[in-house]
C-alpha positions in Angstrom: 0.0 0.0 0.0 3.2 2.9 0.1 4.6 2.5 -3.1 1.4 3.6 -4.2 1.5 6.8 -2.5 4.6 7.3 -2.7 4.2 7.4 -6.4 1.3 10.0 -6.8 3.2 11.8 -4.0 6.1 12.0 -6.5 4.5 12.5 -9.6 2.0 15.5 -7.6 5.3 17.0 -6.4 6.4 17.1 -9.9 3.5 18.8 -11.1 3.5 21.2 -8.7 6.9 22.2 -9.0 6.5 22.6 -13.0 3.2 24.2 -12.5 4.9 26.6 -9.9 7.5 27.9 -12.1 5.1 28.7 -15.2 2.9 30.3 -12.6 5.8 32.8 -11.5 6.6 33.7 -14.6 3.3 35.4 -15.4 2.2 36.4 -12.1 3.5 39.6 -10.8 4.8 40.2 -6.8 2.5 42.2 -4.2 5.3 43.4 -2.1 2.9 44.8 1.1 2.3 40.7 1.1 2.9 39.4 5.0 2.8 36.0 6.2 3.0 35.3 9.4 3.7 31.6 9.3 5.4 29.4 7.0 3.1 26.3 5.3 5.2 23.0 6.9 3.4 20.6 4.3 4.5 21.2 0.2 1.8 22.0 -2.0 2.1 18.7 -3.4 1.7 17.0 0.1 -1.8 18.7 0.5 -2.5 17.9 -2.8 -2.0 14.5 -2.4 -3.9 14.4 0.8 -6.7 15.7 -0.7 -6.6 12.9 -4.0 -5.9 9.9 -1.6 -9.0 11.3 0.7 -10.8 11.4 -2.4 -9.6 7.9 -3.6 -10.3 6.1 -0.3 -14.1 6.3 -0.5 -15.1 7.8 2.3 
């Protein structure tokens, strides 16, 4: 049962990261932006969170 999820975990994490970079190049910066936290999950850990909710038919 990990491999599984450790493959769409890998191939979400690659999307993301592909998906982040086309995304910065056409999105300009707000500079009076403050966070007050950093996330501790990747955005393609809560993505996969959400797909393997999604997948185990609850």
């Amino acid at each position: 049962m990990l491999a599984p999820i450790v493959e769409i975990l890998c191939d979400i994490d690659v999307f993301c990261k592909h998906r982040l970079q086309k995304t910065h190049a056409r999105v300009l910066p707000n500079p009076a932006r403050k966070r007050w936290w950093q996330c501790r999950l990747s955005r393609g850990e809560i993505i996969t969170i959400i797909v393997l909710f999604h997948l185990s038919h609850i």
